[in-house]
C-alpha positions as a Markdown table, in Angstrom:
| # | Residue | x | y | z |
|---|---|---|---|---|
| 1 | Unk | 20.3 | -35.4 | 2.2 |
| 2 | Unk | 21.3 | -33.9 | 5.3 |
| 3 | Unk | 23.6 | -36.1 | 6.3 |
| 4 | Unk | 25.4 | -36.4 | 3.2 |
| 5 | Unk | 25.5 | -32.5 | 3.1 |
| 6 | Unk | 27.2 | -32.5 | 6.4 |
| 7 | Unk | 29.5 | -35.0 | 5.2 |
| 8 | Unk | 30.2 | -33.4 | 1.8 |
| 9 | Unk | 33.6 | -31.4 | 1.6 |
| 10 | Unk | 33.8 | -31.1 | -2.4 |
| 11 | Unk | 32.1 | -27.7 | -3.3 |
| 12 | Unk | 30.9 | -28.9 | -7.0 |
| 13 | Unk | 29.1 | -32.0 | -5.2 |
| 14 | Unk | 27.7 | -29.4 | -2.2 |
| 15 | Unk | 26.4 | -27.2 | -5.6 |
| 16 | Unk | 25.0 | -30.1 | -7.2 |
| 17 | Unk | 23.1 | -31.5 | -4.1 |
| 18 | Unk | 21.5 | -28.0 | -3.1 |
| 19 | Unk | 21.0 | -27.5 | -6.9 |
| 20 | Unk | 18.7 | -30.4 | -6.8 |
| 21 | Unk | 16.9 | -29.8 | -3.6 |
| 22 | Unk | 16.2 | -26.3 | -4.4 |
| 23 | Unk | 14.9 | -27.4 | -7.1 |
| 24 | Unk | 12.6 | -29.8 | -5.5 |
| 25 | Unk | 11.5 | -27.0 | -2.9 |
| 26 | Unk | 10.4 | -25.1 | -5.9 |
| 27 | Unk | 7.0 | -23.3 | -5.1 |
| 28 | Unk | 6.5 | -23.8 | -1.7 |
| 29 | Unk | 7.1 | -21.1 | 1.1 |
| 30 | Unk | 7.6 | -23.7 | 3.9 |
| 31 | Unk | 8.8 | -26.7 | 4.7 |
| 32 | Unk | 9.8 | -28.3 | 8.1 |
| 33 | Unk | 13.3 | -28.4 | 9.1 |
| 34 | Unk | 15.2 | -31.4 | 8.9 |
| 35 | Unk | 16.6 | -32.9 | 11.9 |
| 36 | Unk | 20.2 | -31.6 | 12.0 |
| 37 | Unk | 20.2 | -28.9 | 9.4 |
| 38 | Unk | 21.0 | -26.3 | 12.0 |
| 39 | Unk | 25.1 | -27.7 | 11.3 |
| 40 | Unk | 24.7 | -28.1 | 7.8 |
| 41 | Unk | 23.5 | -24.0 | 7.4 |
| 42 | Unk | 26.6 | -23.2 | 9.7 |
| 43 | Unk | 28.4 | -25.0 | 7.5 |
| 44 | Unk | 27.3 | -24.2 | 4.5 |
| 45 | Unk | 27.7 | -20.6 | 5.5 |
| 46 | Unk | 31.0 | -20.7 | 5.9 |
| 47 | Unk | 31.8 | -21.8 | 2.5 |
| 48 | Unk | 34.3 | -20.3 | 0.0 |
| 49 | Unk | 31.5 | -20.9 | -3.2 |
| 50 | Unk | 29.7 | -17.8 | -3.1 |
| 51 | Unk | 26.5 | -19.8 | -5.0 |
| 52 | Unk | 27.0 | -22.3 | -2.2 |
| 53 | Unk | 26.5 | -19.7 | 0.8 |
| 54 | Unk | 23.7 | -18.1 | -1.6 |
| 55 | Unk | 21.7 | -21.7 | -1.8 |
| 56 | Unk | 22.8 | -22.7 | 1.2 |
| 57 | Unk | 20.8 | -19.4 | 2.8 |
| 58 | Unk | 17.4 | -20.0 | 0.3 |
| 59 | Unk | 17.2 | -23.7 | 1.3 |
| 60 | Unk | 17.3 | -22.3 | 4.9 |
| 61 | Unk | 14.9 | -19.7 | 4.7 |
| 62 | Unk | 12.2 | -22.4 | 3.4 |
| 63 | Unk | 13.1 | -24.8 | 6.1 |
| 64 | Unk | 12.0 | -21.5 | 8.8 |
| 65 | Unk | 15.7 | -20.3 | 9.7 |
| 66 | Unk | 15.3 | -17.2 | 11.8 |
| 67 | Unk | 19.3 | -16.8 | 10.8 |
| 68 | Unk | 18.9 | -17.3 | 7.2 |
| 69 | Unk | 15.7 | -14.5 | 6.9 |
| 70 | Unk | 17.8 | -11.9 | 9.8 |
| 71 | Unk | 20.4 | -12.0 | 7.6 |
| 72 | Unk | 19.0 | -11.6 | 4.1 |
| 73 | Unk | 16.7 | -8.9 | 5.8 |
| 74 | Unk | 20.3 | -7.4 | 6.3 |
| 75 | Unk | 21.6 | -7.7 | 2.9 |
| 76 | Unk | 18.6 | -6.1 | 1.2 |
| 77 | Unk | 18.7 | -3.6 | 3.2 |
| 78 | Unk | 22.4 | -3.1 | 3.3 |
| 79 | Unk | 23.2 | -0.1 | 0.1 |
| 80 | Unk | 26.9 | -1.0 | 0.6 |
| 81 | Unk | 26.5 | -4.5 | -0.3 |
| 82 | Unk | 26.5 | -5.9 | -3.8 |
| 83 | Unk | 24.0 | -5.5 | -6.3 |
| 84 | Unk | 24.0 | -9.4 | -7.0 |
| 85 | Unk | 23.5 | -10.2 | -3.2 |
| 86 | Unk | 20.8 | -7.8 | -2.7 |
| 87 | Unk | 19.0 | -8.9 | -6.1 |
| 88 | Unk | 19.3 | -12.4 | -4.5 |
| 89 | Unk | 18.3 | -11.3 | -0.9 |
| 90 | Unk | 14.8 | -9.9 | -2.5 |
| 91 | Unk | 14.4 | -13.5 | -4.5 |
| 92 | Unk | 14.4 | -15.0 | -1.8 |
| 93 | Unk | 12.2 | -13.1 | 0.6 |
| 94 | Unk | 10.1 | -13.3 | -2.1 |
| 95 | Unk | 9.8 | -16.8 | -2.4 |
| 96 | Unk | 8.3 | -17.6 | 1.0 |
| 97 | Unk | 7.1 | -14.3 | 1.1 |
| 98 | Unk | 8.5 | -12.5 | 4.2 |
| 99 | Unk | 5.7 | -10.1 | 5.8 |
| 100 | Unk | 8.0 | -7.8 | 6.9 |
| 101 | Unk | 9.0 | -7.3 | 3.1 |
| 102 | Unk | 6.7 | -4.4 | 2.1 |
| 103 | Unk | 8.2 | -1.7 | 4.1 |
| 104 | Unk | 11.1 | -2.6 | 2.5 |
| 105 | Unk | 10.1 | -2.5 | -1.1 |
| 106 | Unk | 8.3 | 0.4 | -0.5 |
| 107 | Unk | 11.9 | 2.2 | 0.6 |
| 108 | Unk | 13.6 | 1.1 | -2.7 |
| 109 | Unk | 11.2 | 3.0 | -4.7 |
| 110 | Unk | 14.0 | 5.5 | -4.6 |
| 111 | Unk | 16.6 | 2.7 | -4.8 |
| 112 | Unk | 17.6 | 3.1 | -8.7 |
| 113 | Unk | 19.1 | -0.4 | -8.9 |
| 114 | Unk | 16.2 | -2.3 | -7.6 |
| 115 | Unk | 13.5 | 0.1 | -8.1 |
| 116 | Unk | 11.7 | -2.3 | -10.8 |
| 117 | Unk | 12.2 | -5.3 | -9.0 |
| 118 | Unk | 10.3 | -3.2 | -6.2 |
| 119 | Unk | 7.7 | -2.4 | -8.1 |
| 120 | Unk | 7.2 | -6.1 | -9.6 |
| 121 | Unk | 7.7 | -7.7 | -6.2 |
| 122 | Unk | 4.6 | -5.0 | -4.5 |
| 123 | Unk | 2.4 | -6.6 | -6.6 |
| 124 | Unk | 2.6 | -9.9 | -4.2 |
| 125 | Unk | 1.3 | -8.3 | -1.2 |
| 126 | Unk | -2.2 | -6.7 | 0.0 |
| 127 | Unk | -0.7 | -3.7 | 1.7 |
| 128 | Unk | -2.3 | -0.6 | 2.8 |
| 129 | Unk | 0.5 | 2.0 | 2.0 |
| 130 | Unk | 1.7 | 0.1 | -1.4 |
| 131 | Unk | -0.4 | 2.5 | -3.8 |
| 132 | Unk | -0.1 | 6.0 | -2.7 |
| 133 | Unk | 4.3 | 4.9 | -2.5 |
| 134 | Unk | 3.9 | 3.8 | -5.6 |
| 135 | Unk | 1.9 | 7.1 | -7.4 |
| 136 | Unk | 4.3 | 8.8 | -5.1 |
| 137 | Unk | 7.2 | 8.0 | -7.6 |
| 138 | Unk | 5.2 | 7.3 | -10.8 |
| 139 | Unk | 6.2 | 10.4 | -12.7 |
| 140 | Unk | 9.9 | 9.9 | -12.1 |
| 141 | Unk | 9.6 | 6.7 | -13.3 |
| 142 | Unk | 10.6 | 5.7 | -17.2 |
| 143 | Unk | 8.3 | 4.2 | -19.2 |
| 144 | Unk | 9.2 | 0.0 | -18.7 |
| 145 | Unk | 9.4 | 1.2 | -14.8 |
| 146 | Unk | 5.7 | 2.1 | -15.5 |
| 147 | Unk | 4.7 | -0.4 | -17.3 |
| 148 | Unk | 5.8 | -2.7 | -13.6 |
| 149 | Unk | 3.7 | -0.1 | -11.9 |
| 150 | Unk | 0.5 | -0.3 | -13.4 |
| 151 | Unk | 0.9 | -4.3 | -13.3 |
| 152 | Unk | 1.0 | -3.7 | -10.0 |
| 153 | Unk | -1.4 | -1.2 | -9.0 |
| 154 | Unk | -4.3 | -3.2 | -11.5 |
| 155 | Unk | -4.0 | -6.3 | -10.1 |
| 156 | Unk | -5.6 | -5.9 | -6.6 |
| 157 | Unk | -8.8 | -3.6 | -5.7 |
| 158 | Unk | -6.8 | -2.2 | -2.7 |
| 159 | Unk | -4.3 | -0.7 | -5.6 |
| 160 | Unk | -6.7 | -0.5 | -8.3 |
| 161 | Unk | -8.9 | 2.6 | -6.4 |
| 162 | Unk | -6.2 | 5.0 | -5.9 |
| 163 | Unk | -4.8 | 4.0 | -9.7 |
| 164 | Unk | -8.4 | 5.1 | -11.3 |
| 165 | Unk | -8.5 | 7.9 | -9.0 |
| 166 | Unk | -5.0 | 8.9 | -10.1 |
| 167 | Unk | -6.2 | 8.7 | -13.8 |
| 168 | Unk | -9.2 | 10.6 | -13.3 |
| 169 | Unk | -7.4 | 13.9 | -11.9 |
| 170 | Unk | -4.8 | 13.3 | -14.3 |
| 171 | Unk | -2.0 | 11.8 | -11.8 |
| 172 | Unk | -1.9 | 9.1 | -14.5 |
| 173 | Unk | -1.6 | 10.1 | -17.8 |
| 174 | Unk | -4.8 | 8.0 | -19.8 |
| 175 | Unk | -2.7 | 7.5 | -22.4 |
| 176 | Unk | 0.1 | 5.5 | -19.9 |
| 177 | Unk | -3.1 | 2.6 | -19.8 |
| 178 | Unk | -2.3 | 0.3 | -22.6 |
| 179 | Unk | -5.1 | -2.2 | -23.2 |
| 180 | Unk | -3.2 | -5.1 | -21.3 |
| 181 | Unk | -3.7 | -2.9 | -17.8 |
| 182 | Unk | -7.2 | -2.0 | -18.8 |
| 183 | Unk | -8.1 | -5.6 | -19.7 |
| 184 | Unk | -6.5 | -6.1 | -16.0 |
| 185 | Unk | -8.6 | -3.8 | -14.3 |
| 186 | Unk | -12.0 | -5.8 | -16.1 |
| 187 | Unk | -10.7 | -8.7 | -14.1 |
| 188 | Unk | -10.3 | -7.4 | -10.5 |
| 189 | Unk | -13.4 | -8.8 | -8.9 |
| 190 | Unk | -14.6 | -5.6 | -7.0 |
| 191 | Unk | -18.1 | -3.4 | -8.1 |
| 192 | Unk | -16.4 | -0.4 | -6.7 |
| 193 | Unk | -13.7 | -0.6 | -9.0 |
| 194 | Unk | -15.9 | -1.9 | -11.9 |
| 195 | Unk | -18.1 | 0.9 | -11.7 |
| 196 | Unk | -15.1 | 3.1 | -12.2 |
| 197 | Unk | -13.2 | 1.4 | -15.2 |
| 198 | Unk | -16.8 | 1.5 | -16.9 |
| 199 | Unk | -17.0 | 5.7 | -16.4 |
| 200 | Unk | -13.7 | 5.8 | -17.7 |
| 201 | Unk | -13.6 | 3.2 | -20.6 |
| 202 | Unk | -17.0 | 2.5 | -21.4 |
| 203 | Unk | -18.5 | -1.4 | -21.3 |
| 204 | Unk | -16.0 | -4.1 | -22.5 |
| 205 | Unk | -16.6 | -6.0 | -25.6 |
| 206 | Unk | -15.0 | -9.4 | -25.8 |
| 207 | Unk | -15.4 | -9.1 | -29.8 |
| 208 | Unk | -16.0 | -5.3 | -31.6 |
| 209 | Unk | -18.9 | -5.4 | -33.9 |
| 210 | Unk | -17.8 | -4.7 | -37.2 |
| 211 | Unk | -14.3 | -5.6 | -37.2 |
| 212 | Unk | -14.0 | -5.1 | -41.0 |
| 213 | Unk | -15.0 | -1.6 | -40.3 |
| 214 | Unk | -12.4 | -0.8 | -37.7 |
| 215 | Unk | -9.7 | -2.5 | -40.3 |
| 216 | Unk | -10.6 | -0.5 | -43.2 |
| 217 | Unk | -10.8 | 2.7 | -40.5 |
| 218 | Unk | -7.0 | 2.2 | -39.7 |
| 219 | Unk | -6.0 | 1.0 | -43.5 |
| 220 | Unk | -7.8 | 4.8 | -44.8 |
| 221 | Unk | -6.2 | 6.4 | -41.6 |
| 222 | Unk | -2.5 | 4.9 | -42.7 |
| 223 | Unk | -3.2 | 6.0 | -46.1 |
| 224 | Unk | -4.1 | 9.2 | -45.3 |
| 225 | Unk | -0.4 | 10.0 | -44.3 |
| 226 | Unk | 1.0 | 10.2 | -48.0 |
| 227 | Unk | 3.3 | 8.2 | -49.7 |
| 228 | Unk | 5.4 | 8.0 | -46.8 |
| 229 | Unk | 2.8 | 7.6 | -44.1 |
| 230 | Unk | 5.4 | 6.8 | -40.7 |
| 231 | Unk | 8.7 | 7.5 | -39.4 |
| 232 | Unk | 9.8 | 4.0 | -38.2 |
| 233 | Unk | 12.0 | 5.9 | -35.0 |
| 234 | Unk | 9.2 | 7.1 | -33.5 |
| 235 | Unk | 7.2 | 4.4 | -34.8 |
| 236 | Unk | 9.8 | 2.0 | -32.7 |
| 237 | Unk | 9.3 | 4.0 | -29.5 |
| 238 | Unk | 5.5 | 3.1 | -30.1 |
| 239 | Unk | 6.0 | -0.5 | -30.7 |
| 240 | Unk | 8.2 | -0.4 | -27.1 |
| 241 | Unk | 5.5 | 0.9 | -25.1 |
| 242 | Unk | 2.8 | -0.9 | -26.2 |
| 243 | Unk | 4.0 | -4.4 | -28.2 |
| 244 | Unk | 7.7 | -4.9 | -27.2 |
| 245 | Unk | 7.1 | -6.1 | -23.5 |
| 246 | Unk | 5.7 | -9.2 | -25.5 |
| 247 | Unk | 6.7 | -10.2 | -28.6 |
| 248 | Unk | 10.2 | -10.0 | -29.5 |
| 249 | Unk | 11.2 | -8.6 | -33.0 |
| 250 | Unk | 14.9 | -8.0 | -34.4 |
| 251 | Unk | 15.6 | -10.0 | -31.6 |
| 252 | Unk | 15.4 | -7.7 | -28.5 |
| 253 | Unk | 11.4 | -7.9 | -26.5 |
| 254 | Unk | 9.4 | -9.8 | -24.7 |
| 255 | Unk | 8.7 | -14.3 | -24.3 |
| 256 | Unk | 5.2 | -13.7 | -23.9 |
| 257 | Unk | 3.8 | -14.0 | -27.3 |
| 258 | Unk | 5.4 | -15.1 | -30.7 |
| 259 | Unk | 8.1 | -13.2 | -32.2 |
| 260 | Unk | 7.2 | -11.7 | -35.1 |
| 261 | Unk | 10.8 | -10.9 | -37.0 |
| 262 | Unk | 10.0 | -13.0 | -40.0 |
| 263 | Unk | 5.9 | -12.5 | -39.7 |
| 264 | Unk | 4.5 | -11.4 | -43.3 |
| 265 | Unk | 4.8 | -7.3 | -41.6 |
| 266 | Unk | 5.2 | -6.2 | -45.0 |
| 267 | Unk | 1.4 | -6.6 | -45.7 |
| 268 | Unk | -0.5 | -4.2 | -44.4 |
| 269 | Unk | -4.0 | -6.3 | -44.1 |
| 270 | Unk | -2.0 | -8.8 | -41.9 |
| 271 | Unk | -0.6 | -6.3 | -39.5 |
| 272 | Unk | -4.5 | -4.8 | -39.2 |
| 273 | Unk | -5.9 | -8.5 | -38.9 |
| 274 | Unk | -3.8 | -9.8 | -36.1 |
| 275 | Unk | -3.9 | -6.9 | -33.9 |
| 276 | Unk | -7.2 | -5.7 | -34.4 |
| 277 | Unk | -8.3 | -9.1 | -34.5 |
| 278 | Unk | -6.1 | -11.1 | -31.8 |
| 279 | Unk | -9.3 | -13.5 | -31.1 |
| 280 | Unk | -9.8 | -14.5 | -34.4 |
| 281 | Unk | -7.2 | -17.6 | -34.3 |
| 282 | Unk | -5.6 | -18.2 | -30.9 |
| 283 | Unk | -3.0 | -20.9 | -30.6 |
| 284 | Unk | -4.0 | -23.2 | -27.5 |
| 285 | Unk | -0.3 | -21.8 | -25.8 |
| 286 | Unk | -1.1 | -18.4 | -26.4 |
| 287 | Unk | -5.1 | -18.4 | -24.7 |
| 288 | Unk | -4.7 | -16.2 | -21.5 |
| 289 | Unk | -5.3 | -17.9 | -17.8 |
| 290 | Unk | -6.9 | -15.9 | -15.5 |
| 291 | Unk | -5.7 | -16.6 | -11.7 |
| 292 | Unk | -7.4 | -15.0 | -8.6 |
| 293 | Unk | -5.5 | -15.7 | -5.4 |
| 294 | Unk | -6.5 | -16.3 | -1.7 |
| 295 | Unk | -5.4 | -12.1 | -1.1 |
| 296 | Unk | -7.4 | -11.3 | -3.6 |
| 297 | Unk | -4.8 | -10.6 | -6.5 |
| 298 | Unk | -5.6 | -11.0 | -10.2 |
| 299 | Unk | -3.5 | -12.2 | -12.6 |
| 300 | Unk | -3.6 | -12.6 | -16.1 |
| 301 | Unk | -0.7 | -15.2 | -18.3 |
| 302 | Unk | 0.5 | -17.7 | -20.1 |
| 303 | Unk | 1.2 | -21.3 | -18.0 |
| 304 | Unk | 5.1 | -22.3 | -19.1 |
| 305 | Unk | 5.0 | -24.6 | -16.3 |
| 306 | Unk | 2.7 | -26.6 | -13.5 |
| 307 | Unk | 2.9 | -29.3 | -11.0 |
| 308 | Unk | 0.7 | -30.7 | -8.5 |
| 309 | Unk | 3.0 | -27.6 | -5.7 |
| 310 | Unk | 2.9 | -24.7 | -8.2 |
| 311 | Unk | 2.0 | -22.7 | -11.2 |
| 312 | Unk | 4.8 | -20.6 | -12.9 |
| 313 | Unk | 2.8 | -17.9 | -14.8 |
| 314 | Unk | 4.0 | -15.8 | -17.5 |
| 315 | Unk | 2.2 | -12.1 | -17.3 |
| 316 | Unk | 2.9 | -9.2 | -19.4 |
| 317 | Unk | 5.7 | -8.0 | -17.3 |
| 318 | Unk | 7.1 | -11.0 | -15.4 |
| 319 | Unk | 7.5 | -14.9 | -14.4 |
| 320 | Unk | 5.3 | -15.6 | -11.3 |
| 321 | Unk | 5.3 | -19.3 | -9.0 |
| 322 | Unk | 2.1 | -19.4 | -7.7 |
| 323 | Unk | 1.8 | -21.9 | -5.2 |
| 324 | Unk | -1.6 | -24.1 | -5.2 |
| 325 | Unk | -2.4 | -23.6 | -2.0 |
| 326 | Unk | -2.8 | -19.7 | -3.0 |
| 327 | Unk | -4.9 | -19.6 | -5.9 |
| 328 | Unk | -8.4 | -19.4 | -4.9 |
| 329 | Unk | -9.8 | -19.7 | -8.9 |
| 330 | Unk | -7.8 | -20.4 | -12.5 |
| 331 | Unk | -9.5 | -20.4 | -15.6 |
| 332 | Unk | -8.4 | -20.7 | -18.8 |
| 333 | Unk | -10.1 | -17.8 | -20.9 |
| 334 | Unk | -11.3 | -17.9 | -24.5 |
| 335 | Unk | -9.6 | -14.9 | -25.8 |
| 336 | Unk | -5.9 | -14.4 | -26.7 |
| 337 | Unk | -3.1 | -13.0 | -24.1 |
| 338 | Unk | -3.0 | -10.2 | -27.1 |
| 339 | Unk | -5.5 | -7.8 | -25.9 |
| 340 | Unk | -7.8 | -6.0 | -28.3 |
| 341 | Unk | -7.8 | -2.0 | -28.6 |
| 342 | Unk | -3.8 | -1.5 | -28.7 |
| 343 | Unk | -4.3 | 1.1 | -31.2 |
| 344 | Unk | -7.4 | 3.0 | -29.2 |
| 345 | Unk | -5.3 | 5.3 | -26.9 |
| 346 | Unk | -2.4 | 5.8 | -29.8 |
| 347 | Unk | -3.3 | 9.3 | -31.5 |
| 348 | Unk | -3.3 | 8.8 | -35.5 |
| 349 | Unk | 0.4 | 9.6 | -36.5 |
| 350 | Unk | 1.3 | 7.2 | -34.3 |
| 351 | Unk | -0.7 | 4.6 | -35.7 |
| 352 | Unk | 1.1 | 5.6 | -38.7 |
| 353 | Unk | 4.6 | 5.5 | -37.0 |
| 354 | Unk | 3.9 | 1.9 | -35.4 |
| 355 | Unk | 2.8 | 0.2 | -38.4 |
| 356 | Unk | 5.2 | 1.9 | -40.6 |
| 357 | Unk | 7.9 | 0.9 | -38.3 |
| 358 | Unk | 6.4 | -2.6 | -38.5 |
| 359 | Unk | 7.2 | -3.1 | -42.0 |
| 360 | Unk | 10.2 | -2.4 | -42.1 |
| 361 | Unk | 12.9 | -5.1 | -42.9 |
| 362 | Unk | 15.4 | -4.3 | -40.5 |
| 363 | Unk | 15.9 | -2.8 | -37.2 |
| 364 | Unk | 15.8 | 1.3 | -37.4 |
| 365 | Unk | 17.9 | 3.9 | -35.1 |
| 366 | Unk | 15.7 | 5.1 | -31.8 |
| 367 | Unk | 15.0 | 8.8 | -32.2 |
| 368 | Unk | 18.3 | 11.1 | -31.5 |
| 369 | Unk | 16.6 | 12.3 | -28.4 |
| 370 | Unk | 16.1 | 9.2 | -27.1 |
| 371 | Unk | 19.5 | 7.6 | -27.2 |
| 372 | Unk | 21.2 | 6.3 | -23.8 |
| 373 | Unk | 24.1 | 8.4 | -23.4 |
């Protein structure tokens, strides 16, 4: 391949050729450089085809160039440069994960353009200062930004300490821990940390004991609201925070469940059942996998893809490649990727709000207040 490369002159065959060995380097941080490659990245470089230069410089990074990671290093750095080439600068330090990188991402914390993909891409590294930078900037944050957060800061015990210290004095809003972070925090292997999500949530339960009880609980508490027990604005501001990083409904959300647009919503036992009750029938696709890496972070998703180099995992918040070589244990678990108690931390009117806004037939208006100018 490298000698063709340095042959090659037509830019759609250079694309197509670094297309498919990028492709083949998928998932693995390093790979010895091939004799001669040194040209072909000058080369490359120097191209007109901005995706050319782009996979030219990713290719290079995985085969060890000191050139290709100086200069991306730059470009990430760089607040002049374009948002594209700094988005693509960070993907690629990320993919053979660059140990200079978490100074970096800790600095765009107050970058407003790459701010989440800071927050996301923290959550790959076991570093001392990660936490407190991050709790530095959590209130400023909206709430998707904190929903990449508290992925972040539950998924290691390093991160996970100051987070349930944060919660206990009130830093962290309770009510900002939907069950998918707490479920998180039951999974990070450390008795410090376990000690503290029991004093603050109480023993898990893989199955509540009555769940007829808690159904008929939320059906009376619905009731209770009159003959028009929600407002579906509020109630879609609910179903945002808590569902919509998931499932995707009137086409806008999340790939990590099923979309529920033409579900039966309209019945109000079948709403109740399937999210108090996510365990009861779990599609094979939809069981959570539980992956503990070599630095100790836990992570919780749905396998779309696998190979004998990686695993591309689906969390709540993002696609991960985890190499093979990293991932210490992986288990599929028994229970859905739908955690149970999404309705515990909501107060009762919004119960009302969510599930009223859940049977509606169409899409509603967001509150007036909460309309991007």
């Amino acid at each position: 391949i490298t000698e063709k490369l340095a042959d090659l002159s037509d830019t759609a065959k250079q694309l197509d050729m670094l297309q498919g060995l990028s492709a083949a380097l998928k998932g693995q941080r390093s790979v010895p450089m091939p004799a001669g490659w040194d040209d072909v990245e000058t080369k490359l470089a120097k191209s007109d085809n901005a995706d050319v230069r782009t996979l030219g410089q990713t290719i290079s990074l995985t085969f060890g160039s000191k050139n290709a990671l100086a200069s991306l290093r730059k470009t990430l750095g760089d607040g002049s440069a374009s948002l594209a080439s700094r988005r693509a600068a960070l993907d690629s330090l990320m993919s053979v994960k660059d140990t200079e990188l978490p100074p970096a991402l800790q600095s765009l914390l107050g970058d407003r353009d790459l701010q989440s993909a800071a927050l996301r891409a923290l959550g790959g590294f076991n570093d001392p200062k990660t936490a407190d930078a991050i709790l530095g900037v959590y209130s400023s944050l909206n709430d998707a930004q904190k929903r990449d957060a508290l992925s972040t800061l539950s998924s290691r015990a390093n991160y996970a300490r100051p987070l349930l210290a944060a919660i206990t004095t009130g830093k962290v809003p309770k009510q900002d821990m939907t069950a998918e972070v707490v479920r998180q925090l039951r999974n990070v292997k450390d008795d410090d940390v376990q000690q503290q999500v029991v004093k603050i949530y109480g023993t898990s339960r893989d199955v509540s004991a009555d769940k007829k009880t808690e159904i008929e609980k939320y059906r009376n508490l619905y009731r209770a609201g009159g003959s028009q027990p929600g407002n579906a604005s509020p109630g879609r501001l609910v179903y945002d925070r808590i569902c919509g990083q998931c499932h995707t409904l009137f086409d806008t959300g999340g790939k990590v469940g099923p979309d529920i647009t033409g579900a039966a919503r309209s019945d109000i036992n079948y709403l109740l059942e399937n999210i108090l009750d996510p365990n009861a029938v779990i599609p094979n696709e939809y069981r959570a996998n539980e992956i503990e890496t070599k630095d100790g972070r836990s992570l919780t998703g749905i396998i779309k893809r696998q190979d004998d180099k990686s695993i591309v995992l689906q969390t709540a918040n993002e696609l991960v490649t985890i190499p093979r070589g990293e991932i210490e244990s992986q288990h599929q678990s028994q229970l859905s990727m739908m955690p149970e108690g999404l309705l515990a931390t909501l107060k009762d009117q919004e119960v009302r709000d969510l599930i009223y806004y859940l049977t509606r037939v169409g899409q509603v208006p967001l509150p007036t207040d909460q309309v991007k100018k």
